[in-house]
Structures are given as structure tokens and as C-alpha cells.
C-alpha positions in Angstrom: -11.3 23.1 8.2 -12.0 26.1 5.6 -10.2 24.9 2.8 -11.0 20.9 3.4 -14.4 22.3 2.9 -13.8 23.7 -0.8 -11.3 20.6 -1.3 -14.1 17.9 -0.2 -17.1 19.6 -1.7 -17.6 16.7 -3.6 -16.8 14.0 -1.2 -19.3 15.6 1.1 -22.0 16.0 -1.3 -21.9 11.9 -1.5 -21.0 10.9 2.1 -22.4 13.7 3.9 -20.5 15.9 6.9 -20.7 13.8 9.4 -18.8 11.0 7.8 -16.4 13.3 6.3 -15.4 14.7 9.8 -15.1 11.3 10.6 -12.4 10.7 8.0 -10.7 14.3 8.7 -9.9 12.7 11.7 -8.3 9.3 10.8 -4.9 8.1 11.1 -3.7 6.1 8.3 -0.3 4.4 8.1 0.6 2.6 5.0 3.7 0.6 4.8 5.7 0.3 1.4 4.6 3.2 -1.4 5.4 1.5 -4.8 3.3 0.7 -7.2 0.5 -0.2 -5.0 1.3 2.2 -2.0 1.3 5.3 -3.7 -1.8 5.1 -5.5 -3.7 4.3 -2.2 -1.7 7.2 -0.6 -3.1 9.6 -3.2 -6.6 8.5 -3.1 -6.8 8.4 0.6 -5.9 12.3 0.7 -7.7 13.3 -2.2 -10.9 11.6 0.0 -10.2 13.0 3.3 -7.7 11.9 5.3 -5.3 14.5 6.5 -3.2 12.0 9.2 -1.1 9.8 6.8 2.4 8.1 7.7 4.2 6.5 4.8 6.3 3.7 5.2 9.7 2.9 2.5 12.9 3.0 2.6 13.6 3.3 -1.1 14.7 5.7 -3.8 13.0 6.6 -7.1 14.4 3.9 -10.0 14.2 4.9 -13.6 12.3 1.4 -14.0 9.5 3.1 -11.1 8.1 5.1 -13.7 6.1 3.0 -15.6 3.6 3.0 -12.4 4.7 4.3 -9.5 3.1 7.7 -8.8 5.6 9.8 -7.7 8.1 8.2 -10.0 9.0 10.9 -12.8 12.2 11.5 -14.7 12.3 14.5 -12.6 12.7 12.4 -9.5 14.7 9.8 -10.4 17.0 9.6 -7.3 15.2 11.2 -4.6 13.8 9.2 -1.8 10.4 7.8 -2.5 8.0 9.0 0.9 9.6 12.6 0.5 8.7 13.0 -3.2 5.3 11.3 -2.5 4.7 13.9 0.6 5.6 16.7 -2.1 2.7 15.7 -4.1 0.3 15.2 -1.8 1.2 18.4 0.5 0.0 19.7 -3.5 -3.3 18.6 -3.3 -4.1 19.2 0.3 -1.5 21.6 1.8 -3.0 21.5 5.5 -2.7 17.2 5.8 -0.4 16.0 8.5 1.8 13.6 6.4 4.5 11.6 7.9 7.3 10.5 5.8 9.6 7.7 7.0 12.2 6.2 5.3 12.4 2.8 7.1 12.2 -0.5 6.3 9.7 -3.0 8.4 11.4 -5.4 9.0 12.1 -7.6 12.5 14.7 -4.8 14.0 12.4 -1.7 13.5 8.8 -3.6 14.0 8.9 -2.2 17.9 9.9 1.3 16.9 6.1 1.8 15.2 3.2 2.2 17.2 1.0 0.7 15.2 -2.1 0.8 18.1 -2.5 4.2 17.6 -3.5 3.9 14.1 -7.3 3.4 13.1 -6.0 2.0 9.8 -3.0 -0.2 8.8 -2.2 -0.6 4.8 0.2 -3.5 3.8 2.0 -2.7 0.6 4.6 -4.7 1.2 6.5 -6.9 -1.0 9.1 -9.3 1.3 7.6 -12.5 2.4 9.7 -12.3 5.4 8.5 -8.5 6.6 4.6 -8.9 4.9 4.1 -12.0 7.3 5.4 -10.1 10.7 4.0 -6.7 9.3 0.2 -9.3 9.2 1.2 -10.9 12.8 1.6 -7.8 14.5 -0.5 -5.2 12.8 -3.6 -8.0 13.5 -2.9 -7.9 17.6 -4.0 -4.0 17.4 -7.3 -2.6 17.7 -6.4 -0.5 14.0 -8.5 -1.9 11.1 -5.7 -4.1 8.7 -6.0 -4.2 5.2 -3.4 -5.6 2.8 -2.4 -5.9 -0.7 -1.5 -9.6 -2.4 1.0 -9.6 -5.3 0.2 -6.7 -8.2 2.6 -8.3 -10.6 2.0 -10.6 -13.8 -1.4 -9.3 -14.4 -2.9 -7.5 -17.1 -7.0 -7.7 -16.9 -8.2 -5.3 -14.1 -11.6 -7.3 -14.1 -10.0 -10.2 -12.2 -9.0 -8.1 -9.2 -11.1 -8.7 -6.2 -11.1 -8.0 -2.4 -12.0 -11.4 -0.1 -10.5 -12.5 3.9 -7.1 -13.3 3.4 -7.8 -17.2 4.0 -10.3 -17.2 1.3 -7.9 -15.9 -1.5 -7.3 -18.1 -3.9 -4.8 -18.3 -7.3 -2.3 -15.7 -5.6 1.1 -17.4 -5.2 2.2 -14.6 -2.4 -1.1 -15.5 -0.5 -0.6 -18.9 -0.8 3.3 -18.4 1.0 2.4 -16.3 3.5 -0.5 -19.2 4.7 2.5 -21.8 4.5 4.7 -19.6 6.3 2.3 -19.3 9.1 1.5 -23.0 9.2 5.1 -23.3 9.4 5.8 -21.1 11.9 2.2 -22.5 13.7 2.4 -18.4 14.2 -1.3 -17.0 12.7 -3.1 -13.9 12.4 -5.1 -12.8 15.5 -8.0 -11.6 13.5 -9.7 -11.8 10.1 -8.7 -9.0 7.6 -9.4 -8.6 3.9 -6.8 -8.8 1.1 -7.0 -6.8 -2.8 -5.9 -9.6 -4.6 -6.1 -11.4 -8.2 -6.0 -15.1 -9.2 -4.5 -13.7 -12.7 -1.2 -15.4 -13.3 1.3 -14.5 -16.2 4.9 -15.3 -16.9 7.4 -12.8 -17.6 7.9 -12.6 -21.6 10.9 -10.0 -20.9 14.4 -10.0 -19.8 15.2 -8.1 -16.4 18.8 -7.5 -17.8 17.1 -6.3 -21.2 16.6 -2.9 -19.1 19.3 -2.8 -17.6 18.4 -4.2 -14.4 20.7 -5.9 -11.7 20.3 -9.2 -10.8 17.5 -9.9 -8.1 19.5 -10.0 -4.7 18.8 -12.6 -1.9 17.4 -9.0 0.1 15.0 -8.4 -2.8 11.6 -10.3 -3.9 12.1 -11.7 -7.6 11.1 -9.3 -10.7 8.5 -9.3 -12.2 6.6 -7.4 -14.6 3.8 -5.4 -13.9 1.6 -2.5 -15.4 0.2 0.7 -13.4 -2.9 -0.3 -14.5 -3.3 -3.1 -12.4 -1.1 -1.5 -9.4 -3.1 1.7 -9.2 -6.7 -0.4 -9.0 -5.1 -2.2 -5.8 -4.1 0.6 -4.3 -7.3 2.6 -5.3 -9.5 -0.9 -3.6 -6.8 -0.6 -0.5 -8.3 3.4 0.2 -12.1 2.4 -0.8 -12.0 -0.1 2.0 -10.8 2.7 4.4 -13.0 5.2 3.5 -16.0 2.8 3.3 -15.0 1.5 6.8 -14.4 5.4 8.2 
């Protein structure tokens, strides 16, 4: 890998070759690039992996700009994983990135083959597809990793990583556990979770920018800061690259 070599000086010169060859080779799939998703996307190439699928079935929003990072008013419009590929085909031209515009949901859960992944990222932000996304991605052999709610925080010294039965003040956390009691449906395995017991109320109006209402398809709105996004999805790719 000639130019991962110049690309990765860096990353070498702390982890050492060995481990870096270890994370040239990892497969990475991360499922939903938004605020949190596209930040661990970006970190995880700019470290070393060059096998990365991403996961969304979305289009850039105007209101995706305040921390989404492909979100520009340059790409307003344009499907989200194809304008994220652009940018990270940027930094490292020779990665094998895999854009899919999909939702997970029940009917397209069997079309990913999620066992032959060494990592699985959960960026999710439906209850309903986060809790079968956890079921099925923890029956693999793939390390799981997966991101709590990112929204209604504002101090990036409350955000923390813990197993996901251990979290505690995260209301998304804290439905997903029901939903599984519910269900009497539960993880096979441990995993961790970036998460932050930090809760805020909206001071805003969704229809002050212009918003829609929230449909029955969609998770509420909330506000949220890239600040705060970016550091989960930058704890979601340490984990992996620590682990690799």
C-alpha cells in the first residue's frame, strides 16, 4: 500500500506497522451517517480503514448543515452515503467504500450480511430498527458498537462509553431496555454504547425553521450541536481502532 504508507505516516509512527496492517484490512459497516455516522466514517478512514460500507437512505437537508459532515449548501439535495463517499474517496482515493442507500429496517435486515464484518457501528435513530439492528448485529461474530441519543446536549465532558446495560440518564437507552423486556427478545452479547446522561429541553420551535411536522415514520426533533455529534462518532471509531 504505497500511498497508505505516506497517508498513515503518523498513525504508524503511534501504533506501529503491524497494527496498522491489521486495520488496512478491516471491514467496517456503519449504519445511519448523520450527525454521528459521518463523523465516525471520516475518522475511521483518516486512521486506516480502507473496507467501509455506509448505511442511509436519506438526502442532504438544509437543517443537516449545522453538523452533519457532508452536509454543505453545495449538497443540499444529494443523497447522503454518495456525498459522504465523495469526501472520503478525497482523503484516501484507494479505500473500498460502499455506499448504500437503504434503510435497516425489518424488510431489508436479511439482505446485509452482517457476519462478514469485523465491525458493526449503530448510528441509528428509530427505536423500532436500533433494537433489531442490536438483536441481530449481537448474533454475529463482528465486534458491535453503538451510539445512544446525541441530541439535547451541550457539555462534551459528560459523554462517556459503558456496556449498554450499564448506561444510565439516556432516555433512548432506557427504551430500547424496555423494548427488549417487552419483547423478552435480548441481546446475545455484551457490547458498549457512546452515550451521555446530559438531558436538555428544546428552547426552539421546529416550525421556527421551517421544519415539517415530525411524522409517525420519523423519531421526534430535537436539537442538537456538531459538537457533541462529532465526539460520538469520533468515540464510535476510537473503539474500533483500539479494538483492531
Amino acid at each position: 500500500m504505497g500511498k497508505e504508507q505516506a497517508i498513515f505516516r503518523r498513525s504508524e509512527l503511534l501504533l506501529g506497522r503491524e497494527a496498522m496492517e491489521r486495520i488496512f484490512q478491516k471491514r467496517v459497516i456503519i449504519f445511519g451517517v448523520g450527525g454521528v455516522g459521518s463523523w465516525c466514517a471520516e475518522s475511521l478512514v483518516r486512521s486506516g480503514i480502507c473496507h467501509l460500507t455506509m448505511v442511509d437512505s436519506d438526502c442532504v437537508s438544509v437543517t443537516n448543515i449545522n453538523r452533519q459532515l457532508m452536509a454543505t449548501t453545495e449538497t443540499v439535495g444529494q443523497v447522503k452515503v454518495e456525498a459522504l463517499k465523495q469526501r472520503l474517496l478525497s482523503i484516501n482515493p484507494e479505500a473500498d467504500i460502499t455506499a448504500l442507500q437503504m434503510i435497516f429496517n425489518e424488510e431489508t435486515a436479511e439482505s446485509f450480511d452482517l457476519g462478514s464484518y469485523d465491525y458493526i457501528i449503530d448510528a441509528i435513530d428509530s427505536l423500532k430498527d436500533k433494537a433489531l439492528l442490536i438483536l441481530m448485529a449481537c448474533q454475529t461474530k463482528a465486534k458491535f458498537f453503538s451510539s445512544m441519543g446525541a441530541a439535547l446536549k451541550l457539555d462534551p465532558t459528560r459523554i462517556q462509553v459503558t456496556e449498554f446495560w450499564k448506561v444510565k440518564g439516556d432516555p433512548l437507552a432506557r427504551a430500547l431496555r424496555n423494548k427488549f423486556k417487552l419483547q423478552k427478545r435480548f441481546p446475545a452479547k455484551k457490547f458498549q454504547c457512546v452515550f451521555s446522561d446530559e438531558l436538555l429541553q428544546n428552547l426552539g420551535s421546529p416550525s421556527d425553521e421551517g421544519e415539517a411536522p415530525t411524522s409517525f415514520h420519523k423519531p421526534q426533533t430535537n436539537g442538537s450541536l456538531v459538537h457533541i455529534t462529532a465526539i460520538f462518532g469520533f468515540t464510535l471509531a476510537g473503539l474500533v481502532i483500539k479494538d483492531a
